[in-house]
Z-matrix of the N, CA and C atoms (Angstrom, degrees):
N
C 1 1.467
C 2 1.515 1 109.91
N 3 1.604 2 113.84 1 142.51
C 4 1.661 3 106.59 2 -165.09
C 5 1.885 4 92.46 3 -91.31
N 6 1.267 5 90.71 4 150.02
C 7 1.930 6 98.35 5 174.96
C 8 1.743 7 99.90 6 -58.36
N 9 1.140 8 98.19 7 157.15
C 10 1.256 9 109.02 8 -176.32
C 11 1.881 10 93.19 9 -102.61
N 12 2.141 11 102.85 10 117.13
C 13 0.720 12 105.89 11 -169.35
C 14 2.000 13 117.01 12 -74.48
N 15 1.171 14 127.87 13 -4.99
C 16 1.377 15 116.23 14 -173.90
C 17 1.704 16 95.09 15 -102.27
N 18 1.674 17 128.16 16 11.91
C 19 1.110 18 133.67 17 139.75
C 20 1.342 19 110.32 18 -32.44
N 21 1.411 20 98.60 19 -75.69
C 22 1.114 21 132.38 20 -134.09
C 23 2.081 22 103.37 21 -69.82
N 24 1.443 23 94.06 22 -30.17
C 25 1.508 24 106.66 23 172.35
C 26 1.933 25 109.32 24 -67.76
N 27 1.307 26 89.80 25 -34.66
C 28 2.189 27 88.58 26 -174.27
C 29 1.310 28 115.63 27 -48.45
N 30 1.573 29 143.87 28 132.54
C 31 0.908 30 140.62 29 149.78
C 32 1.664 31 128.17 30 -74.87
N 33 1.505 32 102.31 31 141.47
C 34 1.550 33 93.25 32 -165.23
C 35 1.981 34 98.05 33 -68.12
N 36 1.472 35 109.47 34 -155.12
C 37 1.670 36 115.65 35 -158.23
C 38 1.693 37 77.46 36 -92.36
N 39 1.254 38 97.66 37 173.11
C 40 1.575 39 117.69 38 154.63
C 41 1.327 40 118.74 39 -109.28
N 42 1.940 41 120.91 40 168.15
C 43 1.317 42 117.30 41 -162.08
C 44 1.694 43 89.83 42 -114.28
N 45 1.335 44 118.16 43 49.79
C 46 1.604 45 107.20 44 164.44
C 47 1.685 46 109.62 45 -73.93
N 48 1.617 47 90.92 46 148.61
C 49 1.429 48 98.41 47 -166.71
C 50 2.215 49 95.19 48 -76.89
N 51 1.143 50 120.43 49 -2.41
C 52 1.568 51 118.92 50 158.03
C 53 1.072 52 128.16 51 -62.05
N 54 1.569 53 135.86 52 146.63
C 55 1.327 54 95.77 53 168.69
C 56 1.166 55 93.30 54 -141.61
N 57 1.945 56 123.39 55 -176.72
C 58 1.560 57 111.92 56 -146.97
C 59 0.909 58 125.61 57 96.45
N 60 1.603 59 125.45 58 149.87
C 61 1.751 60 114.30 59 -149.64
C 62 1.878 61 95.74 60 -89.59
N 63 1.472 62 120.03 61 -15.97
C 64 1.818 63 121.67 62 -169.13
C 65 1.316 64 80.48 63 -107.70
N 66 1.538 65 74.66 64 164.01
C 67 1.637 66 129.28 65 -173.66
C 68 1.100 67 129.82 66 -152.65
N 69 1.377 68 135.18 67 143.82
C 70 1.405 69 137.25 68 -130.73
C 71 1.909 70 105.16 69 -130.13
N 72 1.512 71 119.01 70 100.08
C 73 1.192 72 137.66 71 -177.12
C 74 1.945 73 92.12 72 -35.56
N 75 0.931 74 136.20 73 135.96
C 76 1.773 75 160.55 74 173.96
C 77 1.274 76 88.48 75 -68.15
N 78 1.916 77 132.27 76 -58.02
C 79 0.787 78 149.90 77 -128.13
C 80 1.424 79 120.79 78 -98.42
N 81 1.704 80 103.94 79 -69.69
C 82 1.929 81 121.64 80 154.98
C 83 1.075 82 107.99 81 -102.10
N 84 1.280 83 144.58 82 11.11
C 85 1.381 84 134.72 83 162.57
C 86 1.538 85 98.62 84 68.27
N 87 1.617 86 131.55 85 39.83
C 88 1.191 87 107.98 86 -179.71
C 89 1.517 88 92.34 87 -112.26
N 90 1.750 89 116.08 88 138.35
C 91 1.512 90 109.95 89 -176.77
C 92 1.674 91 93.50 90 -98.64
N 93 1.623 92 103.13 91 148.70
C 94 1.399 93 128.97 92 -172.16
C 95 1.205 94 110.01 93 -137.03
N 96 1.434 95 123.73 94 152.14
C 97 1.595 96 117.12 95 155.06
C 98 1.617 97 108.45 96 -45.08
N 99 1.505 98 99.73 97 145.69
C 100 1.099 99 119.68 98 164.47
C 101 2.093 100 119.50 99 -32.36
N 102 1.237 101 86.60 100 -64.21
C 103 1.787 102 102.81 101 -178.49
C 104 1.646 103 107.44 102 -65.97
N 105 1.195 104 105.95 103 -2.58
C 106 1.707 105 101.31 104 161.77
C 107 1.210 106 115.64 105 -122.79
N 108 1.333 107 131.45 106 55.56
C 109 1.317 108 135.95 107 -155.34
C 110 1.734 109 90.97 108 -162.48
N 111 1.542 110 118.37 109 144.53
C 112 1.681 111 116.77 110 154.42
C 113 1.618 112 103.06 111 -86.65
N 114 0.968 113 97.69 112 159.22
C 115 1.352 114 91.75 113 175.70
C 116 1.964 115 97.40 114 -139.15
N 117 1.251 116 109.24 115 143.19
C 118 1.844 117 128.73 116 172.43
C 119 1.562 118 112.52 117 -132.71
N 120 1.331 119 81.39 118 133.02
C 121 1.586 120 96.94 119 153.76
C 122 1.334 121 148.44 120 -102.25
N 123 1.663 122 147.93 121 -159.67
C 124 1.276 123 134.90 122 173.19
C 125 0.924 124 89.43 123 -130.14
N 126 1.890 125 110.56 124 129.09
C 127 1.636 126 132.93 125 171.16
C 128 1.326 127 101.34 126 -59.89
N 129 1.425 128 117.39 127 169.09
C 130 1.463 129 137.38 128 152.21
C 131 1.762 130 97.28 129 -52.57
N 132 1.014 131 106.66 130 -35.32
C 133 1.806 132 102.86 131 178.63
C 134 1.280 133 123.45 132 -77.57
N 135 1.113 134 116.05 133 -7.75
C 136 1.520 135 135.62 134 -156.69
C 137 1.634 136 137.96 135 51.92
N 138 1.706 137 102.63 136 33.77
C 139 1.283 138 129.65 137 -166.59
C 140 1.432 139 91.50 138 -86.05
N 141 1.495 140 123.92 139 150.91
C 142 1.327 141 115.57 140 146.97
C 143 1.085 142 143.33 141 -80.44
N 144 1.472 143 144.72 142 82.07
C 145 1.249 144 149.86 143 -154.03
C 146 1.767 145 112.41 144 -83.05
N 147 1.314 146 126.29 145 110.44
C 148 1.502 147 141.56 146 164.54
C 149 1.766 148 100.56 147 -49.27
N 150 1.147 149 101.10 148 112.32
C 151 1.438 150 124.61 149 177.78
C 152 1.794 151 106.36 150 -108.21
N 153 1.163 152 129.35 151 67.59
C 154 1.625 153 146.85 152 168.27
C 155 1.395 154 111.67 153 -54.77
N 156 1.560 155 125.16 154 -36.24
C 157 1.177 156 125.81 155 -174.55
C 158 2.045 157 105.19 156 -103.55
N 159 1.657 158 107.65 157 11.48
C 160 1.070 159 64.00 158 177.75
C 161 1.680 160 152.01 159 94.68
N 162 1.639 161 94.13 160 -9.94
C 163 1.528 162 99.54 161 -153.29
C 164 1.472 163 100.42 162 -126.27
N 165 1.697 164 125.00 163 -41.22
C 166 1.657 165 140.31 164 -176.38
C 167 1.320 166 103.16 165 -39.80
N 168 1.599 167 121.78 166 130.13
C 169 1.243 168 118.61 167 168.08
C 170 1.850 169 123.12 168 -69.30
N 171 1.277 170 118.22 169 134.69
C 172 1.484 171 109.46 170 175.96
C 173 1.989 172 103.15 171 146.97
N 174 1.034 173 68.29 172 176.30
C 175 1.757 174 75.17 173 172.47
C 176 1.543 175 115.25 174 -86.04
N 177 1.554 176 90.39 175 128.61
C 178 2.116 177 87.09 176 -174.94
C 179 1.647 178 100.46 177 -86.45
N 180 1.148 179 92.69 178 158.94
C 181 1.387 180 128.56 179 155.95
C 182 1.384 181 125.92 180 -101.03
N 183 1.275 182 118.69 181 98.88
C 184 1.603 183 107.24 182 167.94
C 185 1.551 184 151.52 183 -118.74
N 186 1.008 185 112.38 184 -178.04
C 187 1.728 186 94.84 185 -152.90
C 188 1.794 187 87.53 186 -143.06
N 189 1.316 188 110.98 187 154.07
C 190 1.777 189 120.36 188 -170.88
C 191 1.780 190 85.65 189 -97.16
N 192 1.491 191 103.78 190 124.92
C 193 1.563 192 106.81 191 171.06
C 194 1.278 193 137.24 192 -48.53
N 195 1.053 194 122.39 193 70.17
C 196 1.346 195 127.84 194 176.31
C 197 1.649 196 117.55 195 -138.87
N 198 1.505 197 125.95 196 149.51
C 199 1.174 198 118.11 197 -176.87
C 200 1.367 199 115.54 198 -88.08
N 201 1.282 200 117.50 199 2.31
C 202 1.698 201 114.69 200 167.32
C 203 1.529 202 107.95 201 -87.40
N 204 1.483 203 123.09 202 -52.18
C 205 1.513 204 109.27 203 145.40
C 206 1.467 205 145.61 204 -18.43
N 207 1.140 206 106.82 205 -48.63
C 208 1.314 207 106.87 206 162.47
C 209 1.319 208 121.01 207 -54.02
N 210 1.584 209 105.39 208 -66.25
C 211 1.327 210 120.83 209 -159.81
C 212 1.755 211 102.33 210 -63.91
N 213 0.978 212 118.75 211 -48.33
C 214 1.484 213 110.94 212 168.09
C 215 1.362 214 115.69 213 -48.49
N 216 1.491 215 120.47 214 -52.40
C 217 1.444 216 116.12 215 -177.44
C 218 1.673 217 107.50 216 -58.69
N 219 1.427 218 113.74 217 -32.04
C 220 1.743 219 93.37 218 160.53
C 221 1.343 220 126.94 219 -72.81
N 222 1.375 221 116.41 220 -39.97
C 223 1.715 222 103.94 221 -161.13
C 224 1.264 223 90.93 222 -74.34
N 225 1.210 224 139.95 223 -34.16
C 226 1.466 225 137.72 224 -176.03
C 227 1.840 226 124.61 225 -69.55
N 228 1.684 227 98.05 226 -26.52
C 229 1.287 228 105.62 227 160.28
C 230 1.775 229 96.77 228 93.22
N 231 0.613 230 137.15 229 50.32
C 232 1.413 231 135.66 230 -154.43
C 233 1.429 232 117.51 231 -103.32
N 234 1.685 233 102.61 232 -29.97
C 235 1.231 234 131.67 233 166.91
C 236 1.519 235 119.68 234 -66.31
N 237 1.153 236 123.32 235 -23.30
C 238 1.691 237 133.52 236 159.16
C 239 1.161 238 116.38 237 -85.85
N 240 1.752 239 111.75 238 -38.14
C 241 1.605 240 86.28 239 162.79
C 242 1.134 241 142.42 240 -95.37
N 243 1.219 242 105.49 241 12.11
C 244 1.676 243 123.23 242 157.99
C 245 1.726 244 115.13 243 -84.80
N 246 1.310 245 128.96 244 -47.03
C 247 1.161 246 119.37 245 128.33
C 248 1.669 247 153.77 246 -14.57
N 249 1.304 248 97.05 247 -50.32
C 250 1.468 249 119.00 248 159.79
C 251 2.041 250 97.24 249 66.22
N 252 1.439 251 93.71 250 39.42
C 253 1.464 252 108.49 251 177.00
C 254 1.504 253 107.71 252 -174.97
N 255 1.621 254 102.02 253 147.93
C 256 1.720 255 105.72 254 175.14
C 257 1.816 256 120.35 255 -55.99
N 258 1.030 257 118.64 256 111.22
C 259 1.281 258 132.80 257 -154.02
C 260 1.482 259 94.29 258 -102.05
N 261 1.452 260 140.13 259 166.01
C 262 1.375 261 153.09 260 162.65
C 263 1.307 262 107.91 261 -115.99
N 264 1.479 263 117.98 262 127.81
C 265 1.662 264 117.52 263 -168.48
C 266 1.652 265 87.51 264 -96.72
N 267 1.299 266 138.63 265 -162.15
C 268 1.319 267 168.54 266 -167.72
C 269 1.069 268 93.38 267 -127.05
N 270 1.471 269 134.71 268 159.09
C 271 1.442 270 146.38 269 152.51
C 272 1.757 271 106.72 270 -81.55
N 273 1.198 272 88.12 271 143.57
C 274 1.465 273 86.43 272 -174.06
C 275 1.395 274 137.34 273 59.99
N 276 1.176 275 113.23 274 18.78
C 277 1.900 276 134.33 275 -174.98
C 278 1.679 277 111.21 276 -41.76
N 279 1.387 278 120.09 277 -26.36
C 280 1.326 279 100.54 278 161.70
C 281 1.372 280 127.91 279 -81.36
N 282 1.657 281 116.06 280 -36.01
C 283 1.214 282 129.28 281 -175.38
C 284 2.009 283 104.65 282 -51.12
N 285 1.187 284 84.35 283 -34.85
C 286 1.537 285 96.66 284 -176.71
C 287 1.009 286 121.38 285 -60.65
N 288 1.550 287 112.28 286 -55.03
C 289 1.493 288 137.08 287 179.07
C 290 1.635 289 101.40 288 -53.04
N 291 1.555 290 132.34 289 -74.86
C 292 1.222 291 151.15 290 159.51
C 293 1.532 292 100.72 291 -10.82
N 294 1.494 293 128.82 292 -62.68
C 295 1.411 294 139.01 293 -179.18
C 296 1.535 295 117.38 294 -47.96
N 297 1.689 296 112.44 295 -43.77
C 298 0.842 297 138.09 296 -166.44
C 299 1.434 298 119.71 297 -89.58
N 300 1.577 299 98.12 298 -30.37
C 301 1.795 300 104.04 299 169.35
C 302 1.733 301 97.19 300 -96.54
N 303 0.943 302 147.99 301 -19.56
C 304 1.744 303 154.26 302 150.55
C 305 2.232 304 95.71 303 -18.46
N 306 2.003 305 80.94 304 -78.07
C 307 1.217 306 83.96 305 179.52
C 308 1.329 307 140.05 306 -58.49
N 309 1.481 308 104.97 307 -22.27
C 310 1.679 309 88.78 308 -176.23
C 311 1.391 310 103.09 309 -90.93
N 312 1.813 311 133.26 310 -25.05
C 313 1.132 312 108.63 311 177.79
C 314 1.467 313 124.55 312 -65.37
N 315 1.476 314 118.51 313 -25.45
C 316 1.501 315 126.30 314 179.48
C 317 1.867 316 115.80 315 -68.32
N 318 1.881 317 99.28 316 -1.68
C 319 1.343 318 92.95 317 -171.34
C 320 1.601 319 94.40 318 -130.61
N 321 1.511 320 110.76 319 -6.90
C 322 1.722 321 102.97 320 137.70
C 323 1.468 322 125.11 321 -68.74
N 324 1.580 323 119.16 322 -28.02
C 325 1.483 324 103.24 323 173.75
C 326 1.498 325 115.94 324 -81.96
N 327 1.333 326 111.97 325 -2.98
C 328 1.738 327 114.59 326 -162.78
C 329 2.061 328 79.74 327 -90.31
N 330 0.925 329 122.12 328 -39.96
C 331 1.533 330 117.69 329 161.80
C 332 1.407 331 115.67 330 -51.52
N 333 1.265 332 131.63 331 -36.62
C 334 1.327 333 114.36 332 -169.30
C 335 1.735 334 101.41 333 -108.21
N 336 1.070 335 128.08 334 6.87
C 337 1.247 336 154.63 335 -168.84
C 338 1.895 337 99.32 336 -93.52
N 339 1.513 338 105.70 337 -60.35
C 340 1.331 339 120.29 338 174.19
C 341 1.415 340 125.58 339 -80.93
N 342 1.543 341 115.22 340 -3.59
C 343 1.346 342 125.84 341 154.84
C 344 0.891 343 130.85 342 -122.61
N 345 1.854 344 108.92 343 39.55
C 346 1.418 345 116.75 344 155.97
C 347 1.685 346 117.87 345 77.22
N 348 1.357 347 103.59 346 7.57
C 349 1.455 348 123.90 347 -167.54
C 350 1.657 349 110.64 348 -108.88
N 351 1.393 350 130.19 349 12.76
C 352 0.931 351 131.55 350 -135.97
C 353 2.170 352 108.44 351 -156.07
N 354 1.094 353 121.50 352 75.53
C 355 1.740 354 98.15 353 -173.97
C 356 1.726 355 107.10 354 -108.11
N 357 1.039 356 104.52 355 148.08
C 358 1.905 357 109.66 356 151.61
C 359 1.328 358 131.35 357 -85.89
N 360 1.324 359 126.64 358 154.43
C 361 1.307 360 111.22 359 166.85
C 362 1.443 361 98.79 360 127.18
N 363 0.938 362 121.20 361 133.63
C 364 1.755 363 136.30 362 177.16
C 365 1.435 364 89.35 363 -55.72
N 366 1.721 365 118.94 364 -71.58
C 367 1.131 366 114.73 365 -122.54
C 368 2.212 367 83.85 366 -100.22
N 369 1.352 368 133.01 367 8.30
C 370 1.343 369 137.08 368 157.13
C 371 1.396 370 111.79 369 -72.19
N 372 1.705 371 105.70 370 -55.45
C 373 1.551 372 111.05 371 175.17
C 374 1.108 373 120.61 372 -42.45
N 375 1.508 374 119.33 373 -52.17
C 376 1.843 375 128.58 374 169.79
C 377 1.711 376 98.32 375 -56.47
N 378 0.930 377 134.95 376 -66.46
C 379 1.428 378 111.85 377 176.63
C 380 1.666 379 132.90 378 -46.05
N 381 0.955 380 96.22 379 -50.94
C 382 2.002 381 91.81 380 171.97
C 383 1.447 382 103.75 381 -101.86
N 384 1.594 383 121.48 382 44.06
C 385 1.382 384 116.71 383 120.74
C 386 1.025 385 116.71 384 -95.02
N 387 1.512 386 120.21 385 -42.75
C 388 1.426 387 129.36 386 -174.17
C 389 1.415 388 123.73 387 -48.33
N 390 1.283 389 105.04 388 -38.34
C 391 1.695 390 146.30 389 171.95
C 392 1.495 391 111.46 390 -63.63
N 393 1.305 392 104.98 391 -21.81
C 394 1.669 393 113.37 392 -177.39
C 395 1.846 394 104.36 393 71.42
N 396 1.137 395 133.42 394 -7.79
C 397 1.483 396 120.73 395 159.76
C 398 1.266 397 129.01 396 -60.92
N 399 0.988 398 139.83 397 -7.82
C 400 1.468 399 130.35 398 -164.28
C 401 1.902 400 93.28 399 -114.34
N 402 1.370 401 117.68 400 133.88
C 403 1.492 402 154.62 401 -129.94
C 404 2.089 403 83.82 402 -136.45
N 405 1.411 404 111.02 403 -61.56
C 406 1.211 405 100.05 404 -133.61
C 407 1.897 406 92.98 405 -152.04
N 408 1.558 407 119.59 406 111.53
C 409 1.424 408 125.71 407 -167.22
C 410 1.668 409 99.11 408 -113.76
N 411 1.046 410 116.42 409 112.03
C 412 1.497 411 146.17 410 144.56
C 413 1.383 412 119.54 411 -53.02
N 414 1.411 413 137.11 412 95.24
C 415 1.773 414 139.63 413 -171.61
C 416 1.681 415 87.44 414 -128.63
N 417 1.902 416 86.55 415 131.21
C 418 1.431 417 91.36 416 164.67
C 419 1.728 418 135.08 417 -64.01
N 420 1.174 419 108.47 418 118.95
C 421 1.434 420 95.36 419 -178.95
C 422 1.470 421 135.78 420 -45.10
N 423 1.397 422 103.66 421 -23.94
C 424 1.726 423 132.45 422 172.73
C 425 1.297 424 105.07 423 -90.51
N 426 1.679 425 131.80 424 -3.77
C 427 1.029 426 120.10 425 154.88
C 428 1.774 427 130.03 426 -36.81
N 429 1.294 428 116.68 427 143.00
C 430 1.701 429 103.49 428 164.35
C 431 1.766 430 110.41 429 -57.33
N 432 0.946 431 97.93 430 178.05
C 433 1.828 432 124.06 431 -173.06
C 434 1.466 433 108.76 432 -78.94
N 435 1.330 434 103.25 433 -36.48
C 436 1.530 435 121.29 434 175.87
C 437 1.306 436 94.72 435 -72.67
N 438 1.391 437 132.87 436 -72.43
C 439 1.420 438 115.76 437 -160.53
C 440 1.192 439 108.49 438 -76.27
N 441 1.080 440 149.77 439 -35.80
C 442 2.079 441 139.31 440 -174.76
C 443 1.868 442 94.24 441 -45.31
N 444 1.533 443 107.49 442 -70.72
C 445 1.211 444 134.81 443 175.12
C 446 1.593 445 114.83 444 -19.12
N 447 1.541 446 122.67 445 -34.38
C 448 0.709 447 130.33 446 -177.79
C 449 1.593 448 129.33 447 -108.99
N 450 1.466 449 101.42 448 -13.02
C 451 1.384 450 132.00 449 158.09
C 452 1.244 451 109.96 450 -59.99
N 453 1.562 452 121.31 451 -67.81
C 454 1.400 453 148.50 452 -164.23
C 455 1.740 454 92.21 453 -56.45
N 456 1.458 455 125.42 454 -47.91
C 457 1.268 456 122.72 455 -170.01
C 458 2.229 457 101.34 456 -71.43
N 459 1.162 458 87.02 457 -44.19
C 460 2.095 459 87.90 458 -178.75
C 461 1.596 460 82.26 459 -69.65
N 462 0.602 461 159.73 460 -90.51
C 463 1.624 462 151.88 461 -118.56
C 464 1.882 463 98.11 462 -76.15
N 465 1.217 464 120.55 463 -19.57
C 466 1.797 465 121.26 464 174.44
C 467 1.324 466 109.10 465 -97.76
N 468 1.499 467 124.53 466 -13.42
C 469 1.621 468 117.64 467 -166.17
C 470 1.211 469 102.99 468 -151.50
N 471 1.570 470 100.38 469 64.83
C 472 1.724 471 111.44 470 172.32
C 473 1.011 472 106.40 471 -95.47
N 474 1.183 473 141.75 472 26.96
C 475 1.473 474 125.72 473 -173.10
C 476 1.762 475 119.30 474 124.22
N 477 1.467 476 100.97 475 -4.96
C 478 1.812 477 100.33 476 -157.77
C 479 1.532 478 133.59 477 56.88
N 480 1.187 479 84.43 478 35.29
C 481 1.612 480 96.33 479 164.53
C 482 1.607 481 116.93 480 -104.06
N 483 1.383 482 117.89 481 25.77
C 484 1.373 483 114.24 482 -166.63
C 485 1.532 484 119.57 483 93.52
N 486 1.332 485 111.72 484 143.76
C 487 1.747 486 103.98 485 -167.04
C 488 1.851 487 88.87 486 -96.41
N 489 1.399 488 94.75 487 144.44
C 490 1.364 489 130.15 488 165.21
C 491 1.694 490 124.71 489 -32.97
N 492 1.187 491 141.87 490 64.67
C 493 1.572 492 115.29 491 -179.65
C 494 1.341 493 117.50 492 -1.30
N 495 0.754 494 135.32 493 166.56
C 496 1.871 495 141.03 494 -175.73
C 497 1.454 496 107.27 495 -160.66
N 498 1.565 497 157.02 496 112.57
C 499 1.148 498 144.13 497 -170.90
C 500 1.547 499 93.71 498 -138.58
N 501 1.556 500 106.58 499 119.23
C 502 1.313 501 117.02 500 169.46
C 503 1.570 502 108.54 501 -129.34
N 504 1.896 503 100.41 502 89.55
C 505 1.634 504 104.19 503 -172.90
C 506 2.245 505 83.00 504 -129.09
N 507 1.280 506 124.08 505 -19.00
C 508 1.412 507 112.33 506 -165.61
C 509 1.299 508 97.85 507 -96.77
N 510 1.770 509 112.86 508 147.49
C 511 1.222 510 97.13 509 158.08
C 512 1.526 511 125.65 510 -80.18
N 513 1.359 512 117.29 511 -161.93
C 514 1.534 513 114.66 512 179.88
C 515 1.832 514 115.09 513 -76.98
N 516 1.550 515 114.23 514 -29.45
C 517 1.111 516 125.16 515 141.29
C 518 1.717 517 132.28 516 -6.47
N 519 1.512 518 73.05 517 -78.22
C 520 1.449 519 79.48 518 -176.64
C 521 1.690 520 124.71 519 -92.23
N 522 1.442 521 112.84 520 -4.82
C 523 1.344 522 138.05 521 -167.63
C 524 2.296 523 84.73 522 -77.64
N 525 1.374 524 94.08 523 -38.16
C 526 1.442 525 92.34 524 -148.09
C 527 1.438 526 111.14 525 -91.19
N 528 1.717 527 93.48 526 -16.38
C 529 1.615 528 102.70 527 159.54
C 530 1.291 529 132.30 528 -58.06
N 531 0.980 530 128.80 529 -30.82
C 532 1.958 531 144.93 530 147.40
C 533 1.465 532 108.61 531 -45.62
N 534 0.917 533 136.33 532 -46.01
C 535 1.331 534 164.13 533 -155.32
C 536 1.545 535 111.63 534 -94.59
N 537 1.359 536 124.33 535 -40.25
C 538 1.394 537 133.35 536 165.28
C 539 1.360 538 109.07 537 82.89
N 540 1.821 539 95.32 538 20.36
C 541 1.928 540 99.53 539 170.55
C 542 1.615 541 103.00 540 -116.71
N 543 1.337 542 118.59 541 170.55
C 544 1.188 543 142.26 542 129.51
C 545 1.808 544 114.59 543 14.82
N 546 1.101 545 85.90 544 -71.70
C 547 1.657 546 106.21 545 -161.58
C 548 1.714 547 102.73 546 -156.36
N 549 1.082 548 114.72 547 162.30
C 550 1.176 549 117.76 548 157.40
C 551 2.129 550 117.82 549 -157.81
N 552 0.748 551 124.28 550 114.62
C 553 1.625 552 150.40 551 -148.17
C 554 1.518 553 95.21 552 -79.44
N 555 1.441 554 116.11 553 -76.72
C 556 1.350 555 125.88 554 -175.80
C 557 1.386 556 121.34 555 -104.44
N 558 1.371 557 121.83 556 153.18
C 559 1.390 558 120.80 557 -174.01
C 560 1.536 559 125.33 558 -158.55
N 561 1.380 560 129.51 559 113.50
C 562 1.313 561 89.76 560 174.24
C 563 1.625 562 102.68 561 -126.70
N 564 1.638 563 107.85 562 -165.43
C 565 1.711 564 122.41 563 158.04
C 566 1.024 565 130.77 564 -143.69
N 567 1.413 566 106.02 565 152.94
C 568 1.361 567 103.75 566 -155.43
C 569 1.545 568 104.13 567 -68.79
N 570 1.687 569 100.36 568 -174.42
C 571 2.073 570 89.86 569 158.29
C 572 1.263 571 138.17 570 -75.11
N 573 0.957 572 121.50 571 -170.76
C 574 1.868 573 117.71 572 -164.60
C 575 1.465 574 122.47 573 89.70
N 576 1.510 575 111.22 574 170.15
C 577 0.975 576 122.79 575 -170.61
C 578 1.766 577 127.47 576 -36.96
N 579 1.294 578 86.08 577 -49.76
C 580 1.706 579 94.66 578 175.31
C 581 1.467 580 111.79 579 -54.56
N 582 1.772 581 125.86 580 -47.92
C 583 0.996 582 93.29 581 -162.52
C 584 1.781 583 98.36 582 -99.81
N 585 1.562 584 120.37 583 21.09
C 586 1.376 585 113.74 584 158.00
C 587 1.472 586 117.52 585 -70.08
N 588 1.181 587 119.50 586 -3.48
C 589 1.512 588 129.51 587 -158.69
C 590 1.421 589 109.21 588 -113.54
N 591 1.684 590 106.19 589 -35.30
C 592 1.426 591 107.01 590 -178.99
C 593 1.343 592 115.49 591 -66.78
N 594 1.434 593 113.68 592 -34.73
C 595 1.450 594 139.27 593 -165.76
C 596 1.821 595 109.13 594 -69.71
N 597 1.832 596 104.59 595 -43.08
C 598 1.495 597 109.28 596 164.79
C 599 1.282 598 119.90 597 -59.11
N 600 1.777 599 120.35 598 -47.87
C 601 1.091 600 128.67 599 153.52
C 602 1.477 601 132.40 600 -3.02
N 603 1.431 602 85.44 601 -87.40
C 604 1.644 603 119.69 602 -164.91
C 605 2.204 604 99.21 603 -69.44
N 606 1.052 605 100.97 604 6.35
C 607 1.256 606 120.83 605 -179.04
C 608 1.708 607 118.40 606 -90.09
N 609 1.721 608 101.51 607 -42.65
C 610 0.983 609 110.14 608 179.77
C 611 1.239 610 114.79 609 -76.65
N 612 1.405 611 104.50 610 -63.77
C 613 1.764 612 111.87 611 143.16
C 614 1.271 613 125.78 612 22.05
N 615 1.362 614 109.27 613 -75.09
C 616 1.834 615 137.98 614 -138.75
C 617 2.326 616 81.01 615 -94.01
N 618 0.759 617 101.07 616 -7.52
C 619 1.287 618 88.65 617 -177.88
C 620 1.818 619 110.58 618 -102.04
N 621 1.344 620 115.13 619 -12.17
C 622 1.576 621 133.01 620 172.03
C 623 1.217 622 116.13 621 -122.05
N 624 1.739 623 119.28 622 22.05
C 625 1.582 624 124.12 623 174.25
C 626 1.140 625 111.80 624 -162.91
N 627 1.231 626 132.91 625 134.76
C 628 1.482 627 141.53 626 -162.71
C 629 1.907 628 95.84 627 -85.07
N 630 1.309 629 69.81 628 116.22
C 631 2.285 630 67.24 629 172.72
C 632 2.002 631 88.51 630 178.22
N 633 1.514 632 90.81 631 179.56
C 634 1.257 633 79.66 632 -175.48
C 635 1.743 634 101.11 633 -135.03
């Protein structure tokens, strides 16, 4: 029997000594669900390590997704005093973070990509909207003006069933690397879990990458 691939996306629980599905920004003190929150831990080295999936054993630390957040929670040190010890930041801890949420959403779509949940193509996308399958539209951010523009209009006037998510944070680059092309421009997914996940994702994202 094949694993069930949007399994395979779930992260197991974490061992914060909190408990309860929120969590409380280090930073603005604003508490959020967990899944809208980054969450870090403290190495055996006492580095701060960006925990995205969720998974590192220890007590998290968390921070509200954004890259001015971060960067304040370093120069300000915020991470030791949540720690309640001299901590070692990373250089560059958002760039990192940003890299790191890049990757896992491009390897949630390479999941929904590999379960058939997933097409490219201007003129595919217009079909499983039309079709009522598509949940969730992917436009390259390096797309022209003409084409997002014209995405943005199929993804609002499919039918009146509600307009489409639309996320233009990847370039075509990297859209097309899943894809095993060149580039890839347009994209969508179907419904379900995967693309409820991409969408939380691509959320965190949107706070360390200009897109909309």
């Amino acid at each position: 029997m094949m694993p069930d691939p949007e399994a395979e996306f779930d992260p197991p629980g974490d061992e914060d000594e909190e408990t309860g599905p929120n969590r409380r920004c280090i930073v603005t003190g604003t508490v959020r669900p967990k899944a809208e929150l980054l969450r870090f831990v403290i190495a055996p080295d006492e580095s701060v390590v960006p925990d995205p999936n969720h998974r590192l054993p220890g007590r998290g630390i968390w921070l509200s997704a954004g890259r001015d957040v971060v960067n304040t929670a370093v120069a300000k040190r915020f991470f030791s005093r949540a720690a309640r010890r001299p901590v070692t930041v990373p250089d560059d801890l958002a760039g990192r973070i940003e890299a790191l949420l890049v990757r896992r959403c491009l390897d949630g779509l390479g999941l929904a990509r590999r379960a058939g949940r997933a097409v490219c193509g201007f003129e595919k996308v217009c079909a499983e909207v039309r079709a009522g399958r598509a949940a969730l539209i992917l436009a390259a951010r390096d797309a022209s003006r003409d084409g997002r523009e014209k995405v943005r209009a199929l993804a609002a006037g499919h039918g009146g069933a509600g307009t489409i998510p639309v996320i233009e944070l990847f370039d075509g680059a990297e859209m097309g690397s899943v894809f095993g092309r060149d580039t890839a421009v347009h994209v969508c997914v179907s419904p379900g879990k995967l693309a409820s996940r991409l969408v939380g994702e691509a959320a965190l994202l949107a706070g360390f990458r200009q897109g909309d």
